[in-house]
C-alpha positions as CSV (number, residue, x, y, z in Angstrom):
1,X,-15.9,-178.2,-61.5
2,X,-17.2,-181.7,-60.3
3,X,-13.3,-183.0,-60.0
4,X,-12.8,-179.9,-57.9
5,X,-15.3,-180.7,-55.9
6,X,-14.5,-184.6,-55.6
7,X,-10.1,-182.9,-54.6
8,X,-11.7,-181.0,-52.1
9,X,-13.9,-183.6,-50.5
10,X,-10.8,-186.1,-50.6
11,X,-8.1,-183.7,-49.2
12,X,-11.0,-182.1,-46.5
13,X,-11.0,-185.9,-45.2
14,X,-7.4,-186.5,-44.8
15,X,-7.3,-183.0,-43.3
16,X,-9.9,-183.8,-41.0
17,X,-8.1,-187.0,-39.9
18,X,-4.5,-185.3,-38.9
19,X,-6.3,-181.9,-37.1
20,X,-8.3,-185.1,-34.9
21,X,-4.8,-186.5,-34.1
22,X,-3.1,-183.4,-33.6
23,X,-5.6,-182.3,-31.2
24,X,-5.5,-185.6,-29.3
25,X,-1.5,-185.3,-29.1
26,X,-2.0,-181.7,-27.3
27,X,-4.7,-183.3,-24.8
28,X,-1.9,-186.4,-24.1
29,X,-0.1,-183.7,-22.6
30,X,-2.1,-183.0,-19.5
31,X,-1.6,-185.6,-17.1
32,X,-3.2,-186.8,-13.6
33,X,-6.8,-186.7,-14.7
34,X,-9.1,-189.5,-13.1
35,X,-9.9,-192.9,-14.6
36,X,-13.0,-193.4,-17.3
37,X,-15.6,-191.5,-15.5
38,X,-19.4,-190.3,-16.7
39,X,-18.8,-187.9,-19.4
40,X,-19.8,-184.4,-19.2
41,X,-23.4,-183.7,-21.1
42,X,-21.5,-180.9,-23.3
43,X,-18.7,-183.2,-23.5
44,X,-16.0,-182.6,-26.7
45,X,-15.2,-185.6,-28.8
46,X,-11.4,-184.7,-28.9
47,X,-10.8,-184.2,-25.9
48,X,-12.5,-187.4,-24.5
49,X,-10.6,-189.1,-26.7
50,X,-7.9,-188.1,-25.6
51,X,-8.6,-188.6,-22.3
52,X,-9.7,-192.6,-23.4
53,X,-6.5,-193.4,-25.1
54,X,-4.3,-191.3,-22.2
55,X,-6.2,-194.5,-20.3
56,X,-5.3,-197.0,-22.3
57,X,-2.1,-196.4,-22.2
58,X,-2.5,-197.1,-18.3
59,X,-4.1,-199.7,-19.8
60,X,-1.5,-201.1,-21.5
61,X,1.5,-200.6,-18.9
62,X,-0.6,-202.3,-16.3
63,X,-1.5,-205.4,-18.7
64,X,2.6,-205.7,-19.8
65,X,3.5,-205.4,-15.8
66,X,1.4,-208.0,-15.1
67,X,1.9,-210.9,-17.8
68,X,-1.7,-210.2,-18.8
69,X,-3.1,-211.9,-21.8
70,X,-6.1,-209.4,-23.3
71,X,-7.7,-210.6,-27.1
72,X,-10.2,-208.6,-28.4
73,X,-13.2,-209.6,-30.8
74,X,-14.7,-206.8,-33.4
75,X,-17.0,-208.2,-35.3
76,X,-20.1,-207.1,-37.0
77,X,-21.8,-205.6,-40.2
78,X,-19.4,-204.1,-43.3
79,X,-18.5,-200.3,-42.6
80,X,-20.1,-200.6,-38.7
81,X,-17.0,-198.5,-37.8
82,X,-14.9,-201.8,-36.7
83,X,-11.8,-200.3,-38.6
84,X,-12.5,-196.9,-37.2
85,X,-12.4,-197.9,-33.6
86,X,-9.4,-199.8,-33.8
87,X,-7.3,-197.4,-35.2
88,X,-8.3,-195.2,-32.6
89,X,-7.3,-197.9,-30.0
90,X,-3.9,-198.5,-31.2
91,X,-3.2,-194.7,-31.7
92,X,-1.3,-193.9,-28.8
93,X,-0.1,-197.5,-28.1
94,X,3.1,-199.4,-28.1
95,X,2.7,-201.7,-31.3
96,X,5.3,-204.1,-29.5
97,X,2.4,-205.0,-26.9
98,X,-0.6,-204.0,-28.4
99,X,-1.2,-205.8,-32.4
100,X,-4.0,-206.3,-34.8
101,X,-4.4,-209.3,-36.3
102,X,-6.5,-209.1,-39.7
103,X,-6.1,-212.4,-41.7
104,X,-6.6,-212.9,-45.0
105,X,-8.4,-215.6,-47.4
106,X,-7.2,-219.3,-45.9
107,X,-4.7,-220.6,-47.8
108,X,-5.2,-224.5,-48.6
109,X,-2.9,-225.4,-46.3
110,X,-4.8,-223.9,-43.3
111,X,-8.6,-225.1,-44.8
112,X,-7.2,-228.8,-44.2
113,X,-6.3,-227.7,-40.4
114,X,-8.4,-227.4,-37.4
115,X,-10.8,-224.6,-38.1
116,X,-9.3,-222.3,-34.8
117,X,-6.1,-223.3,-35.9
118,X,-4.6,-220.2,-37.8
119,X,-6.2,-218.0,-34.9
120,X,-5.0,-220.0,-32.1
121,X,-1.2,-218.6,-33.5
122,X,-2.2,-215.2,-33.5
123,X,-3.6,-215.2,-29.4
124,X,-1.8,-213.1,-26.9
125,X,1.0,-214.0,-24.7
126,X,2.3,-212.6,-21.7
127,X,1.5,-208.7,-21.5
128,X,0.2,-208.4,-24.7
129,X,-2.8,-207.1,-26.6
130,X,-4.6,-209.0,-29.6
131,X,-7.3,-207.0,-31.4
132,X,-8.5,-209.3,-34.1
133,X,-10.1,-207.2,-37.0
134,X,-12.8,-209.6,-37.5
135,X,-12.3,-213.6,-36.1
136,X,-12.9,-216.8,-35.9
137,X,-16.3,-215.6,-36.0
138,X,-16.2,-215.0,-40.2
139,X,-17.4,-219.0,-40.1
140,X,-20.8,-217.9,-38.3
141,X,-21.1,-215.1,-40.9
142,X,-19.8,-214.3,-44.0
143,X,-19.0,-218.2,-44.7
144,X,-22.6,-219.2,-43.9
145,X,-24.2,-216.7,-45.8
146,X,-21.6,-217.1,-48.9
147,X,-21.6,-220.8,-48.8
148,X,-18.1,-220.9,-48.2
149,X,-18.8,-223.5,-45.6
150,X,-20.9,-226.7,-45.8
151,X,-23.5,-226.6,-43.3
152,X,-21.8,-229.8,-41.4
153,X,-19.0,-227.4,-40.9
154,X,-21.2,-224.3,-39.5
155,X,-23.1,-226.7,-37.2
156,X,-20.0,-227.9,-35.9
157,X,-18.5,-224.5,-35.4
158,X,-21.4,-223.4,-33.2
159,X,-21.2,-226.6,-31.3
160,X,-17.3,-226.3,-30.6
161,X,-17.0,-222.0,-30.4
162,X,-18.3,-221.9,-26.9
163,X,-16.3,-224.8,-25.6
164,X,-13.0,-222.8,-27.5
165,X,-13.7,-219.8,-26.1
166,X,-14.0,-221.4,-22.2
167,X,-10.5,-223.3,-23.3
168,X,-9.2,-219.7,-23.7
169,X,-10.7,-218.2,-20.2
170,X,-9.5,-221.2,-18.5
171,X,-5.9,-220.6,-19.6
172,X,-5.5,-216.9,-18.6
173,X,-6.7,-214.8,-21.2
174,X,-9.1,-212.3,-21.2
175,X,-11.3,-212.7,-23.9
176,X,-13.8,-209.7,-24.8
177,X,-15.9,-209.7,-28.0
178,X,-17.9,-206.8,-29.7
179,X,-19.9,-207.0,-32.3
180,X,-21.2,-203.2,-34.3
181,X,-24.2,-202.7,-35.3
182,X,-25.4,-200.4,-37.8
183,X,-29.0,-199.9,-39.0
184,X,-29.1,-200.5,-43.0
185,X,-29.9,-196.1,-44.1
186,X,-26.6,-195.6,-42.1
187,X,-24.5,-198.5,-44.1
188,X,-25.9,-197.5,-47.7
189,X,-24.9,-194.2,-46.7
190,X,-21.2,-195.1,-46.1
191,X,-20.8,-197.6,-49.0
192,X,-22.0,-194.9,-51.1
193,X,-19.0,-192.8,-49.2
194,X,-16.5,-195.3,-50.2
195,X,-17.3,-195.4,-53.4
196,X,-16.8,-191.7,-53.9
197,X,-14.0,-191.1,-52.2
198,X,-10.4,-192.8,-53.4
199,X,-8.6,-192.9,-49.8
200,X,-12.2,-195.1,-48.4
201,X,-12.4,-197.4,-52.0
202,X,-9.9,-199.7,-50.5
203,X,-12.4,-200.8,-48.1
204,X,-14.7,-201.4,-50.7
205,X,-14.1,-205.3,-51.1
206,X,-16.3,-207.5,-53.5
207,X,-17.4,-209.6,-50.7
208,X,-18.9,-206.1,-49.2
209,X,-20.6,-205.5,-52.6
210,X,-22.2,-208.5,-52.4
211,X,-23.2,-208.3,-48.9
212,X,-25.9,-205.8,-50.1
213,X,-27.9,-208.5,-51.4
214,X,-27.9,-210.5,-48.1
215,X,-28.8,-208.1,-45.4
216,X,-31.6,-210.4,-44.2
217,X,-29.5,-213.6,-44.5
218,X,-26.7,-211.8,-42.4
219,X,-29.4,-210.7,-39.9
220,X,-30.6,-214.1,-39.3
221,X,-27.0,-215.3,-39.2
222,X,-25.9,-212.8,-36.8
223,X,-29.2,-214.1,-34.5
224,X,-28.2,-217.8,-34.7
225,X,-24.3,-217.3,-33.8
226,X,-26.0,-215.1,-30.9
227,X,-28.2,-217.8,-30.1
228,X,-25.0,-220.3,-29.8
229,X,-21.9,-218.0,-28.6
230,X,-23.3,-215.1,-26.4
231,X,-22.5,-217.1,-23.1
232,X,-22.6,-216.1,-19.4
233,X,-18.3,-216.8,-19.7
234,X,-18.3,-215.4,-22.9
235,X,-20.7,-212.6,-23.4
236,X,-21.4,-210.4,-26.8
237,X,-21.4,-206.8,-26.4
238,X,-23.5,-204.7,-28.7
239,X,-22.1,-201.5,-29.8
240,X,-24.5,-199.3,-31.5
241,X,-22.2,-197.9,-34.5
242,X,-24.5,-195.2,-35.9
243,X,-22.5,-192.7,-34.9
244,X,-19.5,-193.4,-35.4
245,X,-17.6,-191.1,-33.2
246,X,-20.3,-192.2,-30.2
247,X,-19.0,-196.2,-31.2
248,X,-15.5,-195.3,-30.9
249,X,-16.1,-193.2,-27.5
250,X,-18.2,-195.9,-25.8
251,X,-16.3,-199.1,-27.1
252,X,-12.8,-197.3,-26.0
253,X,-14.6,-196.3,-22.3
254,X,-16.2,-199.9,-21.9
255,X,-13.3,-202.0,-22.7
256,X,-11.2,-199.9,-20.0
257,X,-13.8,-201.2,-17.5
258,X,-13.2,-205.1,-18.2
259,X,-10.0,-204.9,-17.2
260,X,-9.2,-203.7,-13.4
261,X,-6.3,-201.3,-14.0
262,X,-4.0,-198.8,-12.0
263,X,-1.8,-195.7,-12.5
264,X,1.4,-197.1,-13.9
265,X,2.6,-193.8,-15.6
266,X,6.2,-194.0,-16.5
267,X,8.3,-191.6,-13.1
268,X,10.3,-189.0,-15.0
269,X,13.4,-190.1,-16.0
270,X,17.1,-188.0,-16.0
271,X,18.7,-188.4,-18.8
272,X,22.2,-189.3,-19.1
273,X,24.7,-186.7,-20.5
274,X,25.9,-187.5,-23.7
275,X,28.9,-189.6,-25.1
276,X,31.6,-186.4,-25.2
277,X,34.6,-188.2,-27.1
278,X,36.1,-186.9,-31.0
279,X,34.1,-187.8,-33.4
280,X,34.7,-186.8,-37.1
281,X,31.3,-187.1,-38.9
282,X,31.8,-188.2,-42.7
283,X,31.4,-185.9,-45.5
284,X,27.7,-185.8,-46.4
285,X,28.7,-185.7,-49.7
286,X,29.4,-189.3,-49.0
287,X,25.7,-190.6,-48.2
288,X,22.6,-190.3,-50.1
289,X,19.9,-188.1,-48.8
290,X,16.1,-187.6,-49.7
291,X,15.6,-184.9,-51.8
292,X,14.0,-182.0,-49.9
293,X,11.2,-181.0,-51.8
294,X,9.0,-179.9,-48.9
């Protein structure tokens, strides 16, 4: 009875998941509607969802038309919604402009380079978007609090970040960072989600597991890197990720404001007619197809 229970809680998420994007997809279809503008107070999460990510792809048209460079920074506690919001972001995008850059564990190659080195190869050029799923930031966080950095190495990575990040805004790009915070009832409540449910286990890491035991230390991290990084060039904005669907609503409507935008939806295009010359197909018993089971 419990594994019945534990199948039906599993397949009622995924199900969830492709009804939200489904219902999104029918929204997409209803054009001409204004730029981000105050919600409604009975407002429906769908549908202003849809109506964000119909703007971001404005967003998007107007940033590859114009050789803009946009990187964005989502940092902040494990299961804060980072993951969530992104997703939602690149959704309805074109992944040939818009990419999300989530590196790994330096190799030990890239610990003998410049610290901003391996990030440095992952900015934006012309018209594209960078969303880094976490950043150079993991220095003023998780490596300070798990020792994975000598303190030499932290202090000097609070003294060089701000001067990095004005290099970056002096060349062009448009550099926003976020960081999501969630209150500690909210987080226990989603580990303890992820560690029931097979398709979220995956973004159960060991270095989350552990993070348990440092809440405090994180905190007081989290208030030094403040202390050092959250410039008037370089602000931090604080996304209170309680709710998640909220987070993903207000992150998706404030990053559409940094970034003056206009209308570039595509004109309507005739298609050509088609090719008409002989063509002889062959046999289909010749190729291999996937077995229709569905």
């Amino acid at each position: 009875m419990a594994k019945n229970h534990k199948q039906q809680k599993v397949g009622g998420e995924v199900l969830r998941n492709a009804k939200e994007i489904t219902q999104i997809e029918q929204y997409w279809n209803v054009l001409g509607r204004a730029k981000p503008r105050k919600p409604p107070k009975e407002y429906n999460y769908v549908e202003e969802l849809a109506h964000l990510q119909l703007e971001l792809i404005k967003l998007q048209e107007w940033i590859h038309m114009q050789g803009l460079r946009l990187c964005v920074l989502f940092e902040g506690r494990d299961a804060a919604g980072k993951g969530g919001v992104i997703k939602r972001i690149i959704q309805s995008l074109n992944p040939r402009i818009c990419r999300v850059v989530a590196l790994g564990t330096p190799t030990d190659k890239e610990r003998g380079q410049w610290y901003f080195q391996r990030y440095v190869a992952e900015l934006p050029s012309r018209g594209e978007i960078v969303l880094f799923d976490r950043s150079w930031y993991n220095r003023a966080g998780v490596e300070r609090v798990m020792g994975f950095c000598t303190d030499e190495e932290y202090r000097e990575f609070l003294r060089s970040c701000p001067l990095f990040e004005k290099m970056l805004i002096y060349s062009g790009i448009i550099l926003i960072k976020y960081w999501f915070s969630v209150n500690d009832e909210e987080q226990e409540k989603r580990f303890q989600e992820r560690m029931s449910n097979p398709i979220k286990r995956w973004k159960l890491s060991r270095m989350d597991i552990q993070s348990r035991r440092h809440w405090v230390d994180y905190s007081r991290a989290k208030d030094e890197m403040f202390a050092h990084t959250d410039t008037k060039k370089s602000p931090w904005y604080v996304v209170n990720a309680d709710s998640k669907k909220r987070a993903r609503l207000n992150c998706i409507a404030h990053l559409l404001k940094q970034v003056p935008y206009h209308d570039m939806t595509p004109v309507v295009v005739d298609l050509p007619p088609r090719q008409s010359i002989d063509y002889k197909r062959p046999k289909l018993s010749s190729q291999r197809f996937v077995p229709e089971i569905y």
